[in-house]
C-alpha positions as CSV (number, residue, x, y, z in Angstrom):
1,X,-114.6,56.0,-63.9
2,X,-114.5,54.0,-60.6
3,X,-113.6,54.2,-57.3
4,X,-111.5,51.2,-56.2
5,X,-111.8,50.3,-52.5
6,X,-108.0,49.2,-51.6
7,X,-106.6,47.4,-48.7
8,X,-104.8,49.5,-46.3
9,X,-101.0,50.1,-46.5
10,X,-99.1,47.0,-46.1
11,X,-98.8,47.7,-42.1
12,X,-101.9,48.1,-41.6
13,X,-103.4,45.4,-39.6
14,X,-105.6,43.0,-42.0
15,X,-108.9,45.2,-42.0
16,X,-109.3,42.6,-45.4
17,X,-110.7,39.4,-44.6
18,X,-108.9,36.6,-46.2
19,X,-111.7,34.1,-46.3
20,X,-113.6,36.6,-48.5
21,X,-113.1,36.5,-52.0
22,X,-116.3,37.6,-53.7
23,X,-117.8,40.5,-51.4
24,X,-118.2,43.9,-53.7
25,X,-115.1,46.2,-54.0
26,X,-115.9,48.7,-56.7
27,X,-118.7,51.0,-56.8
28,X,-119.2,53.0,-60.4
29,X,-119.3,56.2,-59.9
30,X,-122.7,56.9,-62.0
31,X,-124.7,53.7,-59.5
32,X,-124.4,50.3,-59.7
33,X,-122.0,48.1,-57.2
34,X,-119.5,45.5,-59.0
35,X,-119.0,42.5,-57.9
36,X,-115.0,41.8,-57.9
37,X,-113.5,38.6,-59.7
38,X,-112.8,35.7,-57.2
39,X,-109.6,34.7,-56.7
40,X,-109.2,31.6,-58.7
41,X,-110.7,34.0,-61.2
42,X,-107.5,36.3,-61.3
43,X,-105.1,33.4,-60.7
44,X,-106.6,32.2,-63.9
45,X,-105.7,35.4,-66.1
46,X,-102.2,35.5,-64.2
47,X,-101.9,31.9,-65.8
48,X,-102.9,33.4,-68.7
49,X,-100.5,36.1,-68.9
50,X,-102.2,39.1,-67.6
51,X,-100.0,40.2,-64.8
52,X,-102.0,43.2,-64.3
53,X,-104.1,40.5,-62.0
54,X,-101.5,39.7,-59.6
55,X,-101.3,43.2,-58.7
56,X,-105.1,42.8,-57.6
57,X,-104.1,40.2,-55.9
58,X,-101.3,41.3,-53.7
59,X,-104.0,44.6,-53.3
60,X,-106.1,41.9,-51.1
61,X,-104.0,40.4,-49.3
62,X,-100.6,42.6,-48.8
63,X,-102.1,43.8,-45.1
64,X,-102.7,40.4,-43.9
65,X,-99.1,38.9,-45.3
66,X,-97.2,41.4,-43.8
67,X,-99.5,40.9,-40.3
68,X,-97.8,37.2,-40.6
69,X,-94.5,38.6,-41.0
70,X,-94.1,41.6,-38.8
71,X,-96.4,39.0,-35.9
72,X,-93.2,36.7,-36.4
73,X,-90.1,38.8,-36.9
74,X,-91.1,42.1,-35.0
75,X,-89.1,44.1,-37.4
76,X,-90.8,45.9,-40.0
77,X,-87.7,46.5,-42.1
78,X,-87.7,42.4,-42.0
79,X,-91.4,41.8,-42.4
80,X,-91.8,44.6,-45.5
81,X,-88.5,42.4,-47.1
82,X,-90.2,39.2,-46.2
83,X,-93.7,39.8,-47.6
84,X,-92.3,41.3,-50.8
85,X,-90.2,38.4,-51.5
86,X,-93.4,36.1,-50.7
87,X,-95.6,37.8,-53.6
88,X,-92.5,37.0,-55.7
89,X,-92.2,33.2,-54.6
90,X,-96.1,33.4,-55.3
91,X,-95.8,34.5,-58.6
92,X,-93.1,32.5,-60.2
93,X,-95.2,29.6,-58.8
94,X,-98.7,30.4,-59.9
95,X,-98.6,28.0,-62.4
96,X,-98.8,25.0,-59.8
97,X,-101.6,26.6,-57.8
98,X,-103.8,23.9,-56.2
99,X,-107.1,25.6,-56.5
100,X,-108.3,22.9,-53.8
101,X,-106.7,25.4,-51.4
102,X,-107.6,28.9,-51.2
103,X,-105.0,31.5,-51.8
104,X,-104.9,33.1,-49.2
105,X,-104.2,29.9,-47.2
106,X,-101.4,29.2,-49.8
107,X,-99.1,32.6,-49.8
108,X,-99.3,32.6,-46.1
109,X,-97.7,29.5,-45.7
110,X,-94.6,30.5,-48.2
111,X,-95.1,33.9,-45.8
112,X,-94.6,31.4,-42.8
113,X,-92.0,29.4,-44.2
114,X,-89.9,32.5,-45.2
115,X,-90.0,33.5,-41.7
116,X,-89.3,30.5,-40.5
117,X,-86.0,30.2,-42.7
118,X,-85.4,33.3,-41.5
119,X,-85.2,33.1,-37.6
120,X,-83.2,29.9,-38.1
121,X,-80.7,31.4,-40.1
122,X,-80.5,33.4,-36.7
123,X,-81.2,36.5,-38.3
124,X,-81.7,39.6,-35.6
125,X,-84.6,40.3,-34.6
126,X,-86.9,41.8,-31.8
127,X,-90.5,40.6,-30.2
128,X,-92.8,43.3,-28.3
129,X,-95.1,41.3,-26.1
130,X,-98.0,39.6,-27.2
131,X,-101.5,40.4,-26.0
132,X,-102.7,38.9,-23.1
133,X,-106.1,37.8,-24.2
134,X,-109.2,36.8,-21.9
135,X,-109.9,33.1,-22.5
136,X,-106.9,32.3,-24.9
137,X,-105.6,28.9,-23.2
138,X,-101.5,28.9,-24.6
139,X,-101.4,32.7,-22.8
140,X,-103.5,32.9,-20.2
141,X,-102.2,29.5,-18.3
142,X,-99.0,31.1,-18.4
143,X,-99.5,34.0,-16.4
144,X,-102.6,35.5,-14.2
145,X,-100.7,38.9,-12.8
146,X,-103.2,40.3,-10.6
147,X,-102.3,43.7,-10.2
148,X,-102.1,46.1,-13.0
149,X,-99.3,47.4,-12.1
150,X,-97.7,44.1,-12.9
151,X,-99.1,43.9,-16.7
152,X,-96.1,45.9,-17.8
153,X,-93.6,43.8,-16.2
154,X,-95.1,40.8,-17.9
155,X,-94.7,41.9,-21.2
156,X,-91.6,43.5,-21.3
157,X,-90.8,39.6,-19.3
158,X,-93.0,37.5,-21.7
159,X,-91.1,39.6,-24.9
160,X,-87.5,38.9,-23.4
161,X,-89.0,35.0,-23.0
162,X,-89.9,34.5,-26.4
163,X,-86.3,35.3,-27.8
164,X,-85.4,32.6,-25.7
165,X,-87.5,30.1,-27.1
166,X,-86.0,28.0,-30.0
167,X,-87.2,29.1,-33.8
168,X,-89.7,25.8,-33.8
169,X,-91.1,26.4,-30.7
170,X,-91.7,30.4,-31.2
171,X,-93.2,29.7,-34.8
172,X,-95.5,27.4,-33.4
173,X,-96.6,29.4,-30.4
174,X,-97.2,32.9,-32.2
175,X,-98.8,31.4,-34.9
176,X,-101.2,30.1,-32.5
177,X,-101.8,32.6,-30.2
178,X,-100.8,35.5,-32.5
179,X,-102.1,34.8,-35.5
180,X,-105.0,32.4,-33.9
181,X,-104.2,29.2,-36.6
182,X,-105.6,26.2,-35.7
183,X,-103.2,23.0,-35.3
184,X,-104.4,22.0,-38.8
185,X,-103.1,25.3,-40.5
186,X,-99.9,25.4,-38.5
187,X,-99.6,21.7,-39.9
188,X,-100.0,22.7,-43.6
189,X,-98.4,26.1,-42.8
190,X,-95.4,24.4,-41.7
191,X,-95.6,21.2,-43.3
192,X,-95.4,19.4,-40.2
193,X,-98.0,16.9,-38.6
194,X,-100.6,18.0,-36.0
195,X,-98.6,15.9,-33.0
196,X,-95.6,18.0,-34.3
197,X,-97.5,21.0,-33.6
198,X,-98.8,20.2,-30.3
199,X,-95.8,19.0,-29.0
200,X,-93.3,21.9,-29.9
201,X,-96.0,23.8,-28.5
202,X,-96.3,22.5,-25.1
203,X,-93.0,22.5,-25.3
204,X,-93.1,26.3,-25.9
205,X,-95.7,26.8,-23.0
206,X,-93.5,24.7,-20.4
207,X,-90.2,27.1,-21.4
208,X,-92.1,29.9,-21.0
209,X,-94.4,28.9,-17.5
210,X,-90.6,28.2,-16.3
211,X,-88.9,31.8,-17.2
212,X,-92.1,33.6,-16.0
213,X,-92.3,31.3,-13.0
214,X,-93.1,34.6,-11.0
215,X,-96.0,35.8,-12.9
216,X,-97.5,32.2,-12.2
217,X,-100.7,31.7,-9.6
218,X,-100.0,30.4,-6.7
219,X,-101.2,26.8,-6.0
């Protein structure tokens, strides 16, 4: 018999490590540590017909999907609908895997490009503020607030901001400071080039430096 260590419940926030595909998972009960099968290895037997892999597979990486999701619709009821349907994307299309990517790096760009469809389709939706994170250059140039007593203010401010933004823009800017993506994943996330990136987001910082003009340092 063995004890299977699982990811956490699909809003949990990504305690799995998507880079890691080959760290131990299972322990046998009666001594000796397992190493898990890598995950070229499983999308191998899903090719193969054993769908009982996939489910490993969506195991390791449910938490960090729906992280993506909720980060970019701030709905669970949205995210949970989003992430499902990007397993099911993923699994129809398993066949054409590129294993020069990892897979990880592949279902979070359908993730990303479901929510991307999603928020231009003008679907509701709602953002809670971002954190404000020491040394993080696309937040902290847009606001310094210097008493605490202002930190609240600048969130509920920063949250009401973002819905203002255009879907391109906000994509581009959560990704990046939410979800810390370089320019090259957003690129391949989004399928657009790097200047693309960089552009919508300055674009997104100089929209948002404007609506929170108050919370700006003086000069």
């Amino acid at each position: 018999m063995k004890v299977w260590s699982r990811v956490a419940s699909s809003r949990a926030v990504g305690s799995d490590n998507p880079r890691n595909t080959t760290h131990p998972t299972t322990v046998d009960t009666v001594g000796e540590p397992e190493t898990r099968a890598s995950d070229v290895e499983l999308i191998h037997r899903v090719q193969s017909g054993e769908t009982e892999a996939f489910d490993e597979l969506m195991k390791r990486y449910a938490a960090s999907v729906y992280k993506v999701t909720y980060s970019l619709t701030r709905n669970h009821a949205d995210a949970d609908d989003l992430s499902q349907e990007t397993f099911i994307r993923a699994y129809r299309a398993i066949g054409r895997f590129d294993e020069h990517y990892q897979f990880y790096t592949w279902v979070r760009r359908i993730a990303v490009n479901l929510c991307f469809n999603h928020l231009k389709r003008g679907k509701k939706f709602r953002f809670v503020p971002l954190p404000i994170a020491d040394g993080d250059d696309e937040s902290a140039d847009i606001a310094d607030p210097q008493p605490q007593s202002a930190d609240s203010g600048l969130r509920r401010d920063l949250e009401q901001a973002l819905v203002k933004l255009p879907p391109d823009q906000r994509a581009v800017f959560v990704l990046r400071v939410n979800e810390e993506m370089s320019y090259e994943e957003i690129s391949h996330a989004l399928g657009i080039p790097v200047g693309t990136v960089m552009s919508r987001l300055n674009r997104a910082r100089e929209k948002l430096r404007e609506l929170l003009r108050e919370y700006m340092p003086a000069t």
